[in-house]
C-alpha positions as protocol buffer text, in pm:
chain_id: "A"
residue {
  index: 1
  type: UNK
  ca { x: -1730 y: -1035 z: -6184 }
}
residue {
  index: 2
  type: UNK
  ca { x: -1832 y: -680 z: -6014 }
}
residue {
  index: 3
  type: UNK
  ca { x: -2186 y: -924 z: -5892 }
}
residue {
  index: 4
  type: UNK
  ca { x: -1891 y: -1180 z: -5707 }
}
residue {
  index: 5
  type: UNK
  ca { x: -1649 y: -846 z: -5564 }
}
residue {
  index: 6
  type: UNK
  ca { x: -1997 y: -729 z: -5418 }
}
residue {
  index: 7
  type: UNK
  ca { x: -2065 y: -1029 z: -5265 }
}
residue {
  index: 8
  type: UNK
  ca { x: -1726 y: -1102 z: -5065 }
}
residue {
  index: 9
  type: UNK
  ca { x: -1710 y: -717 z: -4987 }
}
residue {
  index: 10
  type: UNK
  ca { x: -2055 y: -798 z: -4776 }
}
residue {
  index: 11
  type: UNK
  ca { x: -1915 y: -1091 z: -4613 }
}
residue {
  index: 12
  type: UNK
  ca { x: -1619 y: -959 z: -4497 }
}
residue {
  index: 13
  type: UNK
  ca { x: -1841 y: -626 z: -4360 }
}
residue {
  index: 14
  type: UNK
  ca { x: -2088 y: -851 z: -4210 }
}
residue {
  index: 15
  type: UNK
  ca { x: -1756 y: -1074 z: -4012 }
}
residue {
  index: 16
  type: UNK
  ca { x: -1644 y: -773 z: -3980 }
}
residue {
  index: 17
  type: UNK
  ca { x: -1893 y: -629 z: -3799 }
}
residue {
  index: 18
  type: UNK
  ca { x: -1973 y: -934 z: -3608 }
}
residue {
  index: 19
  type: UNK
  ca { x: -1645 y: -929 z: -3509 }
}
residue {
  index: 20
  type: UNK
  ca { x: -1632 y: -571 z: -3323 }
}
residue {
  index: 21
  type: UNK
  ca { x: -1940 y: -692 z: -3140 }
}
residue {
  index: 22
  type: UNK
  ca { x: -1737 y: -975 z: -2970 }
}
residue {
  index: 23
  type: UNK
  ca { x: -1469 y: -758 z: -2900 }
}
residue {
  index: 24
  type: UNK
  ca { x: -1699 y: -484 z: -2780 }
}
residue {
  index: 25
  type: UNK
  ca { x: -1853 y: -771 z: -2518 }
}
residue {
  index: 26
  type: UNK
  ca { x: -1500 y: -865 z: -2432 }
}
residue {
  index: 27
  type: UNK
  ca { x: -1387 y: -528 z: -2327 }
}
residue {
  index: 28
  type: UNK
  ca { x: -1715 y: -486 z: -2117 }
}
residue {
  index: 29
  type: UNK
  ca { x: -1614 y: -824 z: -1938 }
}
residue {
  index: 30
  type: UNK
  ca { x: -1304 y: -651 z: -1855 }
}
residue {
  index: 31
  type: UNK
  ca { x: -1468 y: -311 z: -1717 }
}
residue {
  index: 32
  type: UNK
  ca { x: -1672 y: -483 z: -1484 }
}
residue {
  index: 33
  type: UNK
  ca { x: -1454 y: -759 z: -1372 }
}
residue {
  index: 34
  type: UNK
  ca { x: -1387 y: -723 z: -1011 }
}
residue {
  index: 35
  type: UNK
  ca { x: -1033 y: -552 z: -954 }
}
residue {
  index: 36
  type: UNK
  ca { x: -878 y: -796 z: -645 }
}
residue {
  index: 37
  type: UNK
  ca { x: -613 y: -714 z: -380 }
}
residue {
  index: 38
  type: UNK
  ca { x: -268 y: -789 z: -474 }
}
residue {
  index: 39
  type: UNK
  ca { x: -27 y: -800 z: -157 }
}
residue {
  index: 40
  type: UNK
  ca { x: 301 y: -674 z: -200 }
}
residue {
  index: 41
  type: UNK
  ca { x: 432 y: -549 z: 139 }
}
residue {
  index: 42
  type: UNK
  ca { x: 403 y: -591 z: 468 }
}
residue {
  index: 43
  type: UNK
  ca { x: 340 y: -335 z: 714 }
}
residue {
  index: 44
  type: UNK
  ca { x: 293 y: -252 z: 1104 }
}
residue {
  index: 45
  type: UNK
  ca { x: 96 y: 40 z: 1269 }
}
residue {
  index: 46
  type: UNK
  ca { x: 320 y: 143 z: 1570 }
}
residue {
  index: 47
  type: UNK
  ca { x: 265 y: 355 z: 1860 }
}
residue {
  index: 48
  type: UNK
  ca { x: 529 y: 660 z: 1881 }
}
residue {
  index: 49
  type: UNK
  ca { x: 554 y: 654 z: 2265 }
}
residue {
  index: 50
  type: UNK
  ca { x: 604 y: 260 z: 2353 }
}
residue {
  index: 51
  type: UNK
  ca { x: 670 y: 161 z: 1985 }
}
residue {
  index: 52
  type: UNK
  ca { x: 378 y: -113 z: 2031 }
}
residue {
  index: 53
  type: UNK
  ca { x: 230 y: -259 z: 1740 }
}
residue {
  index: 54
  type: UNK
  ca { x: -136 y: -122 z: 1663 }
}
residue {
  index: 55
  type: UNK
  ca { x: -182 y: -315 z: 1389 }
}
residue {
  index: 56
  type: UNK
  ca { x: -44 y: -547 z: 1120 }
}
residue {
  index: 57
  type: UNK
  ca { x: -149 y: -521 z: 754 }
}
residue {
  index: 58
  type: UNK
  ca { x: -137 y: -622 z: 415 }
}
residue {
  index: 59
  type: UNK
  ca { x: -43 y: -369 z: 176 }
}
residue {
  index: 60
  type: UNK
  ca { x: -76 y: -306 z: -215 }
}
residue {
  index: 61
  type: UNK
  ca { x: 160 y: -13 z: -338 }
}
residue {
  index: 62
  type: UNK
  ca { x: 38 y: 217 z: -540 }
}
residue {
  index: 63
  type: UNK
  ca { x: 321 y: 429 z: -735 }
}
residue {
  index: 64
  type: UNK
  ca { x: 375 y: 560 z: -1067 }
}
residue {
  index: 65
  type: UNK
  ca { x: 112 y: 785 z: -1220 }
}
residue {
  index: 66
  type: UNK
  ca { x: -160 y: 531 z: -1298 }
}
residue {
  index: 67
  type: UNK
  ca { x: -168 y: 363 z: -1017 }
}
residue {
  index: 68
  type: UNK
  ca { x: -144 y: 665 z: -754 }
}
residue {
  index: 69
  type: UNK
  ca { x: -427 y: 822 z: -951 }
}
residue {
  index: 70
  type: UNK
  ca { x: -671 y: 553 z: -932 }
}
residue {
  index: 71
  type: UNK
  ca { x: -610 y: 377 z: -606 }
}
residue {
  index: 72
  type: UNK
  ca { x: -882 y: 226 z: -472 }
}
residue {
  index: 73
  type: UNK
  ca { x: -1114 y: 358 z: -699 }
}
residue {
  index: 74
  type: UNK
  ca { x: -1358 y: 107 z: -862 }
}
residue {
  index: 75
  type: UNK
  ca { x: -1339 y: -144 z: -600 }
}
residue {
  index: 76
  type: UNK
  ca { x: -1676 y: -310 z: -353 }
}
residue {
  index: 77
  type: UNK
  ca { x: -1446 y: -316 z: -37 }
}
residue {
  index: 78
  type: UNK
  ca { x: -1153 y: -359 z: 99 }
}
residue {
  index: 79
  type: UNK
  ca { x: -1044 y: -668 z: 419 }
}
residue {
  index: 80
  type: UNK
  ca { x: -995 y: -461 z: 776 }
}
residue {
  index: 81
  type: UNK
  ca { x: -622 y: -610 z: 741 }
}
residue {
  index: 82
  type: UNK
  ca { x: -570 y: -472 z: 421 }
}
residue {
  index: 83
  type: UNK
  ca { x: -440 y: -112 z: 327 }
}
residue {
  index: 84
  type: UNK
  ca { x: -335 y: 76 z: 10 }
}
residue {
  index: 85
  type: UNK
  ca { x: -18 y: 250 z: 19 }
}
residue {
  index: 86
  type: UNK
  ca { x: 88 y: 547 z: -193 }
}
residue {
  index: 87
  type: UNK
  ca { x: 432 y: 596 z: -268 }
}
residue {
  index: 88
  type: UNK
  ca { x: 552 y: 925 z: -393 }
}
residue {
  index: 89
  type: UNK
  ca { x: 840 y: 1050 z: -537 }
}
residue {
  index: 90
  type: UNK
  ca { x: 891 y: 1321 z: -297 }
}
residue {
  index: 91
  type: UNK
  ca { x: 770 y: 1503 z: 44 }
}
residue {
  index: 92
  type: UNK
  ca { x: 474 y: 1759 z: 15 }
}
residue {
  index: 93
  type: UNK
  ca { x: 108 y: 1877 z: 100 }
}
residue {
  index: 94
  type: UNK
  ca { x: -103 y: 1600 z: -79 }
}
residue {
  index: 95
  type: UNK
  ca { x: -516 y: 1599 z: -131 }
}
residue {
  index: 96
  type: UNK
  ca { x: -695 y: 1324 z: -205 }
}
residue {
  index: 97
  type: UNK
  ca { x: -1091 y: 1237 z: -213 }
}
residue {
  index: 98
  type: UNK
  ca { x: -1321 y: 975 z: -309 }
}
residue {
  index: 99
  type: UNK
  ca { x: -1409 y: 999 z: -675 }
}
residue {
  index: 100
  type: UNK
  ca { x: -1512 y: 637 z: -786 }
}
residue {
  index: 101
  type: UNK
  ca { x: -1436 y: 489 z: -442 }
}
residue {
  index: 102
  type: UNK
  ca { x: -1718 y: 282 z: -311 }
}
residue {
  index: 103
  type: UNK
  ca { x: -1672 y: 258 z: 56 }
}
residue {
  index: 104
  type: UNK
  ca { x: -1516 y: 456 z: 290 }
}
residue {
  index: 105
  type: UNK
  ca { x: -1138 y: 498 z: 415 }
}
residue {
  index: 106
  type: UNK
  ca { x: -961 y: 689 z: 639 }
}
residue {
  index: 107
  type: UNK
  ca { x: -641 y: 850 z: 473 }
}
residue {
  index: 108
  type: UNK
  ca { x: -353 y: 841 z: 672 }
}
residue {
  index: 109
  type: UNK
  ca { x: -68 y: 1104 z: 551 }
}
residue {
  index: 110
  type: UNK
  ca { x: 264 y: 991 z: 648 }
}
residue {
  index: 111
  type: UNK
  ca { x: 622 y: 1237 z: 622 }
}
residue {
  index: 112
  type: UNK
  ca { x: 919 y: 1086 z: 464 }
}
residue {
  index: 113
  type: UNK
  ca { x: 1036 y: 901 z: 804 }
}
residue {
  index: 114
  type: UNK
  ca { x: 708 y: 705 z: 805 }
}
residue {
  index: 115
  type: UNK
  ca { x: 555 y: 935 z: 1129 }
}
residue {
  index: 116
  type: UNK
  ca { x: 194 y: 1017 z: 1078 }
}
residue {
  index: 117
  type: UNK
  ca { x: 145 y: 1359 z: 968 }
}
residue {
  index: 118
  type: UNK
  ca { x: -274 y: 1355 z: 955 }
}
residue {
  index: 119
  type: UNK
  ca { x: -515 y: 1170 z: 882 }
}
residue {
  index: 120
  type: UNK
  ca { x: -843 y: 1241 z: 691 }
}
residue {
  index: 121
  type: UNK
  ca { x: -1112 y: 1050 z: 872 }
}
residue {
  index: 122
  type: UNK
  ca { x: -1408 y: 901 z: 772 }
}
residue {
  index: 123
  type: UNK
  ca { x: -1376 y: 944 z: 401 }
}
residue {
  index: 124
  type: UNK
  ca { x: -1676 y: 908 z: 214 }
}
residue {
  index: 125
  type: UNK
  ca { x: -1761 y: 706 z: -60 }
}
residue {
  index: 126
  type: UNK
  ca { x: -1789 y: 864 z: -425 }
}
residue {
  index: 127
  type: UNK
  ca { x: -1753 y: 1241 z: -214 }
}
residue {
  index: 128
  type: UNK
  ca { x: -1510 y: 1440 z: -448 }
}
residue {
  index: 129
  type: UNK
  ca { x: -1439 y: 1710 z: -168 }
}
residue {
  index: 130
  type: UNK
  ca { x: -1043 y: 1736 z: -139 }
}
residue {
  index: 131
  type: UNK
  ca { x: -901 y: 1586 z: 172 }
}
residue {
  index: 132
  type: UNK
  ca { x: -603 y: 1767 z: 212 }
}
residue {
  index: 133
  type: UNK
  ca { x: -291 y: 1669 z: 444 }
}
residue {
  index: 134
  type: UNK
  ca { x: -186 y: 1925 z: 706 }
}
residue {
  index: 135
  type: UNK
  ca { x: 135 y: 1861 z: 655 }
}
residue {
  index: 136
  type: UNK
  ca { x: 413 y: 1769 z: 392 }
}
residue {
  index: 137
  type: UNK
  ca { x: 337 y: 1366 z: 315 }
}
residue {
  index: 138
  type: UNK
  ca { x: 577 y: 1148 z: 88 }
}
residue {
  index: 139
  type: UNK
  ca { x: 317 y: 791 z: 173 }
}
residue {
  index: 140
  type: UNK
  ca { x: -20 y: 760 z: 189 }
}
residue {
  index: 141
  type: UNK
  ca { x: -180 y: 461 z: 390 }
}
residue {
  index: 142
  type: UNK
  ca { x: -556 y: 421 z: 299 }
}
residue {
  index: 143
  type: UNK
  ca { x: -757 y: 167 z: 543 }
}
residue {
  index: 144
  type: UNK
  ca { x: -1122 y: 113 z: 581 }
}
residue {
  index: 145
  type: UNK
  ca { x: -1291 y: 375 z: 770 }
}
residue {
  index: 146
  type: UNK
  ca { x: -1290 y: 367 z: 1132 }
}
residue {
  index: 147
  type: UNK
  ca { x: -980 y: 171 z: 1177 }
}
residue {
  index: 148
  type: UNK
  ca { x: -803 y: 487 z: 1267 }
}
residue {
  index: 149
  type: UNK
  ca { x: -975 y: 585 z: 1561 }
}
residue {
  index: 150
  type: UNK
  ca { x: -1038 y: 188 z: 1633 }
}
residue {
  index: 151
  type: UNK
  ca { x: -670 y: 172 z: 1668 }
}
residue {
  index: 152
  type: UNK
  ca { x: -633 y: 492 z: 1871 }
}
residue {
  index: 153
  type: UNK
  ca { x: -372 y: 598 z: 1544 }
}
residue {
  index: 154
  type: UNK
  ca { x: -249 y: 969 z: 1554 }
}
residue {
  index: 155
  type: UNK
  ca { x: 2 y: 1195 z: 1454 }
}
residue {
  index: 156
  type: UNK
  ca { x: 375 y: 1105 z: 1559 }
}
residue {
  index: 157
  type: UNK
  ca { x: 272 y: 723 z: 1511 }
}
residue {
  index: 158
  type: UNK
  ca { x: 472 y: 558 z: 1275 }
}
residue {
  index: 159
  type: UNK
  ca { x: 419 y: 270 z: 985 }
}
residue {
  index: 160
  type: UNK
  ca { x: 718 y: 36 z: 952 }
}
residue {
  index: 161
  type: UNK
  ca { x: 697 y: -133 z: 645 }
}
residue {
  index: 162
  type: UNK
  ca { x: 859 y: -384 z: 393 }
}
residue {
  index: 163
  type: UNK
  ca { x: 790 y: -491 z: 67 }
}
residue {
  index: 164
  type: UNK
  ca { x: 729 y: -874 z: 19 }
}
């Protein structure tokens, strides 16, 4: 009796065991699996003086702890007509850098009205040096780097924006 106990406690170790190593490959799958864009707004760059559009672009919203934390960390790249947006609960100075982001962005601090506040050009990648706003910011817009000064974007400009 104690030979037969002996033997199905070393079966179920050995499924056991096998078992952790398929889960251990399945949550590996999931580290590295590429984290994709997910639209939900809409949103247009406008000049403050003629209220021209600058530029139209996608947006994912970032909110809630989790997701303002990570943003676009973790990610290859990002389309030119795609932008993260950070919504926060309320208007003040805000720093950001580039911890586990893999390209560069420029940050685009924007006040509770939507008007550009500052923006943090040229971000770059994996560089955790704070990137402070120079002024109180309740959104965050983060677009490749470049697009900023491509659009001719600065302070008093203004992002009107919807979500889908």
């Amino acid at each position: 009796m104690k030979k037969l106990l002996f033997l199905l406690a070393c079966t179920a170790l050995i499924l056991s065991t096998e078992s952790c190593k398929e889960t251990a490959k399945e949550n590996t799958k999931v580290l590295t699996k590429e984290i994709s864009f997910t639209k939900e707004a809409e949103g247009k760059l406008k000049k403050a003086e003629t209220d021209s559009i600058i530029a139209t672009l996608d947006l994912e919203i970032a909110e809630g702890d989790y997701e303002t934390q990570t943003g676009l960390m973790y990610r290859k790249s990002m389309q030119s007509n795609h932008g993260m947006l950070f919504i926060f609960p309320n208007e003040q100075r805000r720093s950001f850098y580039m911890k586990n982001t893999e390209f560069g962005l420029d940050i685009i601090y924007l006040n509770s009205r939507n008007k550009v506040v500052s923006i943090q050009k040229n971000a770059q990648p994996l560089d955790q040096t704070s990137l402070p706003s120079e002024a109180p910011a309740r959104y965050v817009l983060e677009v490749n780097a470049g697009l900023s000064d491509q659009w001719g974007l600065e302070a008093g400009d203004v992002l009107e924006w919807e979500r889908d």
